[in-house]
C-alpha positions, 0 to 999 in steps of 0.5 A: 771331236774336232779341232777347229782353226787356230785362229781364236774366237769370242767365248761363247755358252754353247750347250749343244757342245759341237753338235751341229743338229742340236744347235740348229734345232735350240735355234728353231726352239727360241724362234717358234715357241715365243708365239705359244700356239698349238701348231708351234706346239705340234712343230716343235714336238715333231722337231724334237721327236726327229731329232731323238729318233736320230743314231738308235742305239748311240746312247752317250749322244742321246743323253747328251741330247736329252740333257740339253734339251731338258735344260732349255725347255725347262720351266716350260709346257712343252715337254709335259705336251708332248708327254701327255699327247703321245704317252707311247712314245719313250722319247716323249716321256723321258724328255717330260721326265728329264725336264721336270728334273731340270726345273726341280733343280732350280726350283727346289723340288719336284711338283709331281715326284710319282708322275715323274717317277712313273714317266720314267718307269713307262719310258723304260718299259716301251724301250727296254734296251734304252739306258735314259729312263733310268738316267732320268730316274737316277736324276729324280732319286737324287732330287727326291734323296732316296736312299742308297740300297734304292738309289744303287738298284737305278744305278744297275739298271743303268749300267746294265745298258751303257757302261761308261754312262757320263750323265749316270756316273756324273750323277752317282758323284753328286748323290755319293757327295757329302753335300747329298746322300754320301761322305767323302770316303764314298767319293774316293771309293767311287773314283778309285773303283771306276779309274781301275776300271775305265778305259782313259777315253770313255765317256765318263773319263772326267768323273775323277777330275770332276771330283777334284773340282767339287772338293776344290770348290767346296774349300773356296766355299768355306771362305777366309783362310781356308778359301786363300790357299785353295789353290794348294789343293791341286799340288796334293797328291791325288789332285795332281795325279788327276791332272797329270793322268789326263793333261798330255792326252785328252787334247789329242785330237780324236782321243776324246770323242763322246758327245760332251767331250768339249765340256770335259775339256772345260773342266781340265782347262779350269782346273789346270789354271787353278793349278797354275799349270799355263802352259798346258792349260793354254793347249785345252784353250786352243782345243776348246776354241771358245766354246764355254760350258756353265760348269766349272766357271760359272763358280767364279761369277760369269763363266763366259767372263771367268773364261776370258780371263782365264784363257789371258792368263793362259796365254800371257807372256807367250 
């Protein structure tokens, strides 16, 4: 991950989180699928397989990439095109798979659940050593509320190929939350299982302060009283231990470095400020450089807003 210059930038939404090849190819994306032909259709599908056959192997990327571009496409034909076109192909169909889901999310459910389901299973059985079929499939159980014997069997499979998976293990947080499927006690369990585990930098290290900020956000959900003392939910044990166990360390240059490394930093740099610890968070600000995730902020209202001012006060009195 790099630190870029000290001299501070406008805060902007960058999905592509420093990924360079990324960001170029969501420009061309906005550009060329406004005219809605078939040789845009055949430029773009030949722009997306180039850049999901890029670094074989480099799975953390590869789902980062899938993610993003799942999100962005969205809603649109695109994906389910470029599926139905070339339905040997796994980057195809599990970018059909991942996007399905995305629009689900929004939408409130699946159209096609089997279909999905089935792009998944196809992906997979076309690259077998390829963990994102089954980080797909983790996504559609979770849409779907499967039930966990089944939902733990996609979890395996997934970590059968990429241990420290950060979409797999963000996602098992989500299933295992009482929100979902889980209940609080599973969350913790979760979070103390893989902290003994993990090594401090793998892509999944944010998987327990992420915790700390849903169940922060759950308690300003609930309003009133409860919501106007939120703020003591950091200075309880387990909540300051997360941000202790991460603060002097993931600013480092080069301890961070997956994919999605500056969207983790948001999350440390929200809940540092929820927590009134300044001058520490003003070091994230500094490393984030402006570079602005949806998640967490977008809780408070408009995350490049919400970032704004929270980087001020960051910064204030300095």
């Amino acid at each position: 991950m790099a630190f870029l210059s000290r001299r501070r930038r406008g805060a902007r939404l960058a999905p592509e989180l420093g990924d360079q090849d990324l960001g170029r190819l969501l420009k061309s994306l906005l550009a060329t699928t406004r005219t809605g032909t078939i040789a845009t259709t055949d430029l773009c599908t030949a722009q997306l397989s180039r850049l999901l056959s890029q670094e074989p192997g480099d799975w953390d990327r590869r789902s980062h990439r899938i993610g993003v571009l799942a999100g962005f496409l969205a809603g649109s034909h695109l994906a389910r095109s470029w599926a139905t076109r070339e339905p040997r192909d796994a980057n195809a169909l599990v970018l059909h798979a991942w996007t399905e889901v995305a629009h689900a999310r929004r939408q409130g459910g699946l159209q096609d659940a089997a279909g999905t389901v089935d792009s998944c299973l196809r992906a997979a059985e076309l690259a077998p050593e390829d963990p994102t079929p089954w980080v797909a499939l983790l996504a559609v159980a979770r849409v779907e509320r499967w039930a966990q014997p089944r939902v733990f069997g996609v979890w395996n499979e997934v970590l059968a190929r990429d241990r420290w998976n950060r979409e797999a293990y963000l996602g098992m947080l989500g299933y295992l939350s009482p929100e979902e499927a889980g209940s609080r006690i599973q969350v913790l369990e979760f979070v103390d299982t893989l902290r003994a585990r993990m090594p401090a930098n793998a892509p999944c290290a944010a998987t327990e302060l992420t915790a700390q900020v849903q169940q922060y956000h759950a308690v300003l959900d609930r309003g009133g009283f409860e919501a106007l003392v939120a703020r003591n939910h950091w200075s309880q044990a387990m909540a300051a231990q997360a941000l202790d166990r991460v603060a002097p360390t993931w600013v480092r240059p080069g301890f961070l470095n997956h994919a999605a490394a500056l969207a983790d930093l948001n999350t440390l740099a929200y809940a540092l400020l929820a927590a009134d610890r300044r001058a520490e968070a003003r070091a994230v600000f500094d490393a984030l450089d402006g570079t602005v995730t949806a998640w967490p902020w977008q809780a408070g209202g408009d995350p490049v807003q919400e970032f704004e001012q929270a980087r001020r006060r960051a910064t204030a009195g300095m």
